[in-house]
C-alpha positions as CSV (number, residue, x, y, z in Angstrom):
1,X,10.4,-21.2,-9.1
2,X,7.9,-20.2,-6.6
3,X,5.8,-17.2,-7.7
4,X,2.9,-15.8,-5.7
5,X,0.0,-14.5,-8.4
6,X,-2.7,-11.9,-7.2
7,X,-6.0,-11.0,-8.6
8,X,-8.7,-8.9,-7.4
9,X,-7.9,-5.5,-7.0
10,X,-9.6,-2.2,-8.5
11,X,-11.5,0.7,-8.1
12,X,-14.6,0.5,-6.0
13,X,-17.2,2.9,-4.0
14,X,-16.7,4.1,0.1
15,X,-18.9,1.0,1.4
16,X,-18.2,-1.2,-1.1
17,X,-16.6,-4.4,-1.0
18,X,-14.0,-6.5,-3.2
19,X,-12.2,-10.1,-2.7
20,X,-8.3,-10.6,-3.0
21,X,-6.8,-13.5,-4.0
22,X,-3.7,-14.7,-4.3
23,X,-2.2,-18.5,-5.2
24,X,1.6,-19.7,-4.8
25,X,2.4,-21.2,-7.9
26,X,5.5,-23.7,-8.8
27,X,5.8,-26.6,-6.8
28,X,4.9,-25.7,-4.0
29,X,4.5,-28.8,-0.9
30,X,3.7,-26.1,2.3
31,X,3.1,-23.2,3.3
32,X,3.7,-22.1,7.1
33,X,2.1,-18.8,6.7
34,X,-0.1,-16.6,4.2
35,X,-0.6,-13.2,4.9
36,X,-1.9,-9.9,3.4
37,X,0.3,-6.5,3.5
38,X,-0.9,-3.0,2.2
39,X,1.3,0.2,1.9
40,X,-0.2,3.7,0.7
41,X,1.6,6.6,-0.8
42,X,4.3,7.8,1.9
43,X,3.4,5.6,4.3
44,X,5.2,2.2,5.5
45,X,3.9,-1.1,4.2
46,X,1.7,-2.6,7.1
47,X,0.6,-5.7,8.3
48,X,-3.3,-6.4,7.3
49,X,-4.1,-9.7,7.6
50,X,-2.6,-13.1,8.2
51,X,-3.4,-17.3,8.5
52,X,-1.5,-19.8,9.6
53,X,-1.5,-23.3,8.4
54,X,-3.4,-24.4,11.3
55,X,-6.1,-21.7,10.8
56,X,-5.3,-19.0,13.6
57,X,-5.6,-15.5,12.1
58,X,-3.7,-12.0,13.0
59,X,-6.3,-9.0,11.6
60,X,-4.8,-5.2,11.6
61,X,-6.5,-2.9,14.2
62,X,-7.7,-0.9,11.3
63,X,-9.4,-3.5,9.3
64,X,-11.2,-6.1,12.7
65,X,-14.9,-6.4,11.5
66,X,-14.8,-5.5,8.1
67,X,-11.9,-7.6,6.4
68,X,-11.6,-11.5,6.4
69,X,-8.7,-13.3,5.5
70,X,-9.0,-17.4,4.7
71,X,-6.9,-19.6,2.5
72,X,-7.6,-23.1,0.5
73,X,-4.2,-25.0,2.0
74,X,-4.8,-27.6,-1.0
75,X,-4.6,-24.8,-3.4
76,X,-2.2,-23.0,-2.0
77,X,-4.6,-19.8,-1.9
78,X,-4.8,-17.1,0.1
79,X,-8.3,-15.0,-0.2
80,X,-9.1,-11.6,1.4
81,X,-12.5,-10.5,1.6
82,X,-12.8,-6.8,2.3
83,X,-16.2,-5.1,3.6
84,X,-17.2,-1.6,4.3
85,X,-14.6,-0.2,2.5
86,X,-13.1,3.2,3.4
87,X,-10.8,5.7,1.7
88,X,-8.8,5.4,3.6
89,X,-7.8,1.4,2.3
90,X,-6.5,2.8,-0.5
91,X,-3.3,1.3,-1.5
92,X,-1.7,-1.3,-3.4
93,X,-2.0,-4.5,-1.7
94,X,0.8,-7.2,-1.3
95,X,0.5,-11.0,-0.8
96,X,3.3,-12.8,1.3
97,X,4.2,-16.4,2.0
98,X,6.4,-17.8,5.1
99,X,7.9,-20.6,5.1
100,X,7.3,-22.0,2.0
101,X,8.3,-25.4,1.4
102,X,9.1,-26.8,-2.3
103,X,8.6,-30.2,-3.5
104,X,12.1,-30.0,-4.9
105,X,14.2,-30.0,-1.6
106,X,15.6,-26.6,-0.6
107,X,15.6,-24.9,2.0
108,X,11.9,-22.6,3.1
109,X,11.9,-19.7,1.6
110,X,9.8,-16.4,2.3
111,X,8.1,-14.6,-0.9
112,X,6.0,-11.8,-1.9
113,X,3.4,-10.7,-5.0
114,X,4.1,-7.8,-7.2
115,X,0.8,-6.3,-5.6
116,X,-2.2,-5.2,-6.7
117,X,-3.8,-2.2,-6.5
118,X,-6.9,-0.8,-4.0
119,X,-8.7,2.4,-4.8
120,X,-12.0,3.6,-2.9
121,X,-13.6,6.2,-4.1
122,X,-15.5,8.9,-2.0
């Protein structure tokens, strides 16, 4: 069963910076796409970053310049790195997978991390 684990979440000051990660976990052969989602109190969850298995990237307006997404294809790993950090990036992030691919055969499958949570401090 495929699970996706994240790590790397807290509390940190305006300015600051912290590293996501987040690793698929249970047979997993392939991964189409890895991507990064966020969602605040009362507000919708958003795109913030994503990587395709080939490399090209998709960065949220609100995040270009200070938040870099990569990912370890071997590992299954998805990493986002996330500078100058405002108040207003606090929320719980969310990792997600497309088109995963399983070593048992089965049809892809799309999944998503319990989330982890973001707090910046003033």
């Amino acid at each position: 069963q495929v699970q996706l684990v994240e790590s790397g979440g807290g509390l940190v000051q305006s300015g600051g910076s912290l590293r996501l990660s987040c690793v698929a976990t249970g047979n997993v052969f392939d991964i189409t796409t890895m991507a990064w989602y966020r969602q605040a109190p009362g507000k919708q969850r958003e795109l913030v970053a994503s990587m395709a298995k080939g490399g090209s990237t998709n960065i949220g307006d609100s995040v270009k310049g200070r938040f870099t997404i990569s990912r370890d294809n071997a590992k299954n790993t998805v990493y986002l790195e996330m500078n100058s950090l405002k108040p207003e990036d606090t929320a719980v992030y969310y990792c997600n997978a497309v088109g995963v691919i399983t070593v048992t055969p089965a049809p892809s499958s799309d999944y998503w991390g319990q989330g982890t949570q973001v707090t910046v401090s003033t």
